[in-house]
MILO-576796 format. One record per residue: x, y, z of N, C-alpha, C, O in turn; residue number from 1. Coordinates in Angstrom, 3 decimals, padded with zeros to 6 digits. Each point is the difference from the previous one (the first is absolute). Layout:
<atoms>
{atom {X; Y; Z}; {X; Y; Z}; {X; Y; Z}; {X; Y; Z}; NUM}
...
</atoms>
This chain:
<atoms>
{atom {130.639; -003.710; 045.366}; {000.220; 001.315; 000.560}; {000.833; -000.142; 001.274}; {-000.127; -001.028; 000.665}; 1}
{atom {000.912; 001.925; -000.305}; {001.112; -000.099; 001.395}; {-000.938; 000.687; 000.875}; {-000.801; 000.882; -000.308}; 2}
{atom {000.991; -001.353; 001.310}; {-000.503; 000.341; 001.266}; {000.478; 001.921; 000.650}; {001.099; 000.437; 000.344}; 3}
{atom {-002.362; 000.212; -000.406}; {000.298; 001.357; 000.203}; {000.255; 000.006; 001.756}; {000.901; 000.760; 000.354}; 4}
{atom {-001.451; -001.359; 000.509}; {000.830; 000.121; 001.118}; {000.352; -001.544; 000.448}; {-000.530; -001.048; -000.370}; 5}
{atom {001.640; 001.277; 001.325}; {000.774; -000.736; 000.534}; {-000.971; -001.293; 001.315}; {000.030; -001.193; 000.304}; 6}
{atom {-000.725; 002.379; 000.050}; {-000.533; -000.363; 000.957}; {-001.515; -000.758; 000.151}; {-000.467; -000.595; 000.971}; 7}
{atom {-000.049; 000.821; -002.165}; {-001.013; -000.954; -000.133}; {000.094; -000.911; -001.342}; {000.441; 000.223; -001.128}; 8}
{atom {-001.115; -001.464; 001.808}; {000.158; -001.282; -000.588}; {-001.206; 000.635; -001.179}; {-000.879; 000.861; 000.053}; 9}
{atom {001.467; -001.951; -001.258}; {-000.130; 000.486; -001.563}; {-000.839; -000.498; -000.204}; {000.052; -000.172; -001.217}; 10}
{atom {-001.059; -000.318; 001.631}; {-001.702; -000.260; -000.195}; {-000.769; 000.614; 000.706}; {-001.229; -000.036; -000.049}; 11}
{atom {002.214; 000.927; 001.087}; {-000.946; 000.733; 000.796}; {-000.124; 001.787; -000.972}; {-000.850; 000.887; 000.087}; 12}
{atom {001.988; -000.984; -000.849}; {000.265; 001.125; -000.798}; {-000.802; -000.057; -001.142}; {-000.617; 001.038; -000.238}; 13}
{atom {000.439; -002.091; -000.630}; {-000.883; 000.078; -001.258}; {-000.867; -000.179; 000.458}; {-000.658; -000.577; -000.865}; 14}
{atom {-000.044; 000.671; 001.892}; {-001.235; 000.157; 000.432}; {000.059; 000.957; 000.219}; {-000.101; 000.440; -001.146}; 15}
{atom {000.248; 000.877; 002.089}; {000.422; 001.338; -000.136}; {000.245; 000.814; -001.252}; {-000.178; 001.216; -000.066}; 16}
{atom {000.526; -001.851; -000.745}; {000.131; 000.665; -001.422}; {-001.254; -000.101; -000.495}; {-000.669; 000.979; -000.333}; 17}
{atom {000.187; -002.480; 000.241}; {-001.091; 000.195; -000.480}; {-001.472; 000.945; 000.206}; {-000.716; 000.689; -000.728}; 18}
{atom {000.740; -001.065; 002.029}; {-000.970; 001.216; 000.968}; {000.084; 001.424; -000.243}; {-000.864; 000.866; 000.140}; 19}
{atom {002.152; -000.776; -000.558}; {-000.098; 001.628; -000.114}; {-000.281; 000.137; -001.374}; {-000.484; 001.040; -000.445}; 20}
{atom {000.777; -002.099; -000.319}; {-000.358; 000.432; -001.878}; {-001.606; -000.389; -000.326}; {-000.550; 000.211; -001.081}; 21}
{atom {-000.068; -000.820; 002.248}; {-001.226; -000.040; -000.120}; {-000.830; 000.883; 000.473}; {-001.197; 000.051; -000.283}; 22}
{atom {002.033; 000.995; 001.335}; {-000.707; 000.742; 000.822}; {-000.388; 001.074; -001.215}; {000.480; 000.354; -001.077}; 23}
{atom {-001.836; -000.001; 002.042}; {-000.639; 001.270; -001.325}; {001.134; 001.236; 000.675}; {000.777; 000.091; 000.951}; 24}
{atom {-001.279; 000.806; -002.185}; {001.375; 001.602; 000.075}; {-000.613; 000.612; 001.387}; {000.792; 000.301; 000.893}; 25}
{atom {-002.122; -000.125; -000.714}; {-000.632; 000.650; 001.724}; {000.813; -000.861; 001.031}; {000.714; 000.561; 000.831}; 26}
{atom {-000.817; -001.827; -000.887}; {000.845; -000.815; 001.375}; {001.844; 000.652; -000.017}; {000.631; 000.368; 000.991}; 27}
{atom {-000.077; -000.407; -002.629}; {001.550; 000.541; 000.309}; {-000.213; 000.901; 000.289}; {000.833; 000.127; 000.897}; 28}
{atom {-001.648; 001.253; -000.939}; {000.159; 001.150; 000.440}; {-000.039; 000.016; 001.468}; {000.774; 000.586; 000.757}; 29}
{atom {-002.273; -001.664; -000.326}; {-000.219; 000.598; 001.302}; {001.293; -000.506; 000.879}; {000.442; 000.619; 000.968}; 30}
{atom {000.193; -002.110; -001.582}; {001.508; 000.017; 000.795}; {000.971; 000.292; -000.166}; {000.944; -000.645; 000.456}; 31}
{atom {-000.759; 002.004; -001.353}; {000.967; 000.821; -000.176}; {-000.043; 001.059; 001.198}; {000.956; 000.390; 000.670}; 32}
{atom {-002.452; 000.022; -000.553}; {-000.572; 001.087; 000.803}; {000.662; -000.291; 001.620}; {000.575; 000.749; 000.790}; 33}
{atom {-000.979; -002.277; -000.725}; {000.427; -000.596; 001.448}; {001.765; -000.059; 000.379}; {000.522; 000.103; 001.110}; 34}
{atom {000.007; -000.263; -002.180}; {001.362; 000.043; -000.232}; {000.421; 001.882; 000.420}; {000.720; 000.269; 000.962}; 35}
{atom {-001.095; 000.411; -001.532}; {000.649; 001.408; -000.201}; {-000.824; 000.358; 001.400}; {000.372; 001.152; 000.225}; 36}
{atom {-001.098; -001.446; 000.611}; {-000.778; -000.056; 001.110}; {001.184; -000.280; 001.099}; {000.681; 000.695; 000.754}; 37}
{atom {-000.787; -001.914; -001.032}; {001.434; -000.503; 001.369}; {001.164; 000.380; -000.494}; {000.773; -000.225; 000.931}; 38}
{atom {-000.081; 000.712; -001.916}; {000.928; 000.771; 000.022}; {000.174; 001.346; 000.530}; {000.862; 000.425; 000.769}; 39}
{atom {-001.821; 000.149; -001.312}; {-000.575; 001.449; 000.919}; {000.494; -000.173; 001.345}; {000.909; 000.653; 000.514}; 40}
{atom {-001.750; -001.823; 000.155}; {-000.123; -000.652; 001.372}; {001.326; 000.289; 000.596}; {000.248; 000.840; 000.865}; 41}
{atom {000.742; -001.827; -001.576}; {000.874; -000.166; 000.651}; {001.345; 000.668; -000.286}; {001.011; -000.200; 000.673}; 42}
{atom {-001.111; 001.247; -002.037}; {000.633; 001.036; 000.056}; {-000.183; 001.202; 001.155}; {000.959; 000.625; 000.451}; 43}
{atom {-002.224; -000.427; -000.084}; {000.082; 001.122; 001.079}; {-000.144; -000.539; 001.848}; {-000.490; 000.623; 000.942}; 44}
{atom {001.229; -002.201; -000.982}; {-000.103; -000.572; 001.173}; {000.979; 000.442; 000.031}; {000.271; 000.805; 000.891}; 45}
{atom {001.052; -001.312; -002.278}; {001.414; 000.072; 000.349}; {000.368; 002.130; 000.602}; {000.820; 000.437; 000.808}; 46}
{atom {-001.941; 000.362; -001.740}; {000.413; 001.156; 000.369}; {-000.359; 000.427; 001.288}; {000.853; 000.718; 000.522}; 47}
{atom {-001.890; -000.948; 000.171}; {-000.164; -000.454; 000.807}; {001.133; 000.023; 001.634}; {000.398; 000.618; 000.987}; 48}
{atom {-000.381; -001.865; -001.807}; {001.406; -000.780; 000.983}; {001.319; 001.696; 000.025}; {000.433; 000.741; 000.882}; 49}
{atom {-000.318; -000.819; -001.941}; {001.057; 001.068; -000.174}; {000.159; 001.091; -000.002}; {001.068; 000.589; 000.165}; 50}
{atom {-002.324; -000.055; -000.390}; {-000.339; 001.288; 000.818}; {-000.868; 000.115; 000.563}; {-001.073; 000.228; -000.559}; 51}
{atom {001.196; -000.354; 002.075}; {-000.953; -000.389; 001.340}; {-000.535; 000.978; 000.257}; {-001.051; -000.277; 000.577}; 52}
{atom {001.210; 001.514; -000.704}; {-000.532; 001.377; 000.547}; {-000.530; 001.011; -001.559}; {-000.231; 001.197; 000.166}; 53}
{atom {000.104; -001.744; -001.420}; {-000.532; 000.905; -000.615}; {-001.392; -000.139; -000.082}; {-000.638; -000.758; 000.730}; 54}
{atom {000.182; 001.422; -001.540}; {-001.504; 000.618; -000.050}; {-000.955; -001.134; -001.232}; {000.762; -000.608; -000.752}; 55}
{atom {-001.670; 000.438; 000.623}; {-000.844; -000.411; -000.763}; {000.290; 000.348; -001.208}; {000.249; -000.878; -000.826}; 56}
{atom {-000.226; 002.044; 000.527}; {000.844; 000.842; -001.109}; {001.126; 000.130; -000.202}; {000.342; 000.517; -001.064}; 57}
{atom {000.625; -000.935; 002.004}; {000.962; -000.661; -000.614}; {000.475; -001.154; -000.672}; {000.585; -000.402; -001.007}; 58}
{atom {-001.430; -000.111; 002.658}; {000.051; -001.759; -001.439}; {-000.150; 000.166; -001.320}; {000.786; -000.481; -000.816}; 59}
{atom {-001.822; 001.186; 000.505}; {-001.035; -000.005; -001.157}; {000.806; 000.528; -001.195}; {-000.185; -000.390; -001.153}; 60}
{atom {001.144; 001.356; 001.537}; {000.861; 000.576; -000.688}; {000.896; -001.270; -000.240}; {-000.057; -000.535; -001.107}; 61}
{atom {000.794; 000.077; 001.977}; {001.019; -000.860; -000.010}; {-000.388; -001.233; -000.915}; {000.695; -000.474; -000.898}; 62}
{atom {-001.754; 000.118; 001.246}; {-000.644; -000.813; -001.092}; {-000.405; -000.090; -001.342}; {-000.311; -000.936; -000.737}; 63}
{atom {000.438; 002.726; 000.557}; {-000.119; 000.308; -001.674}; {001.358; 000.080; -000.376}; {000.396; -000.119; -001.159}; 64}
{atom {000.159; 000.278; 001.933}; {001.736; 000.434; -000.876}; {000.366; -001.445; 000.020}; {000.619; -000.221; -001.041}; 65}
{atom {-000.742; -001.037; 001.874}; {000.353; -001.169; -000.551}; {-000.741; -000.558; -001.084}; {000.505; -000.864; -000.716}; 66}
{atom {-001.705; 001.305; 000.533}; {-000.958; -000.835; -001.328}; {000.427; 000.874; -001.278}; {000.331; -000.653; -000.990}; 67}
{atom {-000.305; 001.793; 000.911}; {-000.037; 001.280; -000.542}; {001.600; 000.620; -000.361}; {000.510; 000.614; -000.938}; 68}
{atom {-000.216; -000.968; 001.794}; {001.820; 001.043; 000.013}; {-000.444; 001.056; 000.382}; {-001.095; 000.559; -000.074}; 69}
{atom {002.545; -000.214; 000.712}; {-000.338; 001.526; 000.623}; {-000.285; 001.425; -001.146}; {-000.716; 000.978; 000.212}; 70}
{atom {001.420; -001.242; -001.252}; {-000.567; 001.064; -000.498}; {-001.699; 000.604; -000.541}; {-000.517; 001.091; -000.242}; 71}
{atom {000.082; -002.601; 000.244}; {-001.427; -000.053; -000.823}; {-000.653; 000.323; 001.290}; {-000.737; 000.969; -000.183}; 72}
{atom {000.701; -001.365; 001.379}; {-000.685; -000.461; 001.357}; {000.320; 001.553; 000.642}; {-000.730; 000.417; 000.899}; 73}
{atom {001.944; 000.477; -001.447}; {000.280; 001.444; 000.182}; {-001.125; 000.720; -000.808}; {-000.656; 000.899; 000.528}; 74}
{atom {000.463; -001.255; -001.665}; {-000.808; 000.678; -000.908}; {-001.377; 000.027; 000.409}; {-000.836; 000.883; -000.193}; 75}
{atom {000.670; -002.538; 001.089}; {-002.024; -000.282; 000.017}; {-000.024; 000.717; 001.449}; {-001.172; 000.242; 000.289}; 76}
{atom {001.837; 000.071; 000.460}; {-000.347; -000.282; 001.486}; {001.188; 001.161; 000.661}; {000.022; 000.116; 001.226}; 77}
{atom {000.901; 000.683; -002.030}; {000.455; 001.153; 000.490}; {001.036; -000.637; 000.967}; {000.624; -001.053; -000.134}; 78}
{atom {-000.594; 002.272; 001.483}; {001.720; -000.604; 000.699}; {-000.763; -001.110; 001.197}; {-001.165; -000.253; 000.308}; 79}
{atom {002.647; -000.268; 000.190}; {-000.333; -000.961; 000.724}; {-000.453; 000.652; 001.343}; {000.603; 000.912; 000.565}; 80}
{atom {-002.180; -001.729; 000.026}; {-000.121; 000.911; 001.095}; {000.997; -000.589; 000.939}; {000.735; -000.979; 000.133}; 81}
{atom {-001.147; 002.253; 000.536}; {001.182; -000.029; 001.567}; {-000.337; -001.229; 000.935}; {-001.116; -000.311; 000.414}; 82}
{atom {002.366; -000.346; -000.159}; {-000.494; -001.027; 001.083}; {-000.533; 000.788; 001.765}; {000.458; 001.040; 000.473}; 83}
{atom {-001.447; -001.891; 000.119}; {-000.230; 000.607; 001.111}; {000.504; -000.793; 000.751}; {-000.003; 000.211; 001.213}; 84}
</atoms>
């Protein structure tokens, strides 16, 4: 098998492969959960960063139209609130 990353050494990888094909389906979920967790995270750091003065509800908005698209995130959650 070729080496899926570059960056780790290839016994450190079929060990990683293996771990995860042994892992029960509750352990991949719960580190899927942790995954879509720190993305969350660090999707609304970057919004955050970039919009310094909006509202909780904006983020929140801003954060559905990047997971969501704006039209669907228009549909769940209506217009964008007003920044304060």
């Amino acid at each position: 098998m070729s080496a899926l990353s570059s960056d780790t050494h290839p016994k450190m990888e079929a060990l990683q492969i293996r771990l995860w094909r042994e892992a029960s389906p509750t352990r991949k979920m719960q580190a899927l959960a942790q995954l879509n967790a720190s993305a969350k995270t660090l999707a609304l750091t970057g919004l955050r960063a970039q919009f310094p003065q909006a509202s909780e509800a904006e983020l929140r908005y801003r954060l559905a139209v990047l997971l969501l698209g704006e039209e669907i995130a228009h549909k769940v959650y209506g217009d964008l609130p007003h920044a304060k």
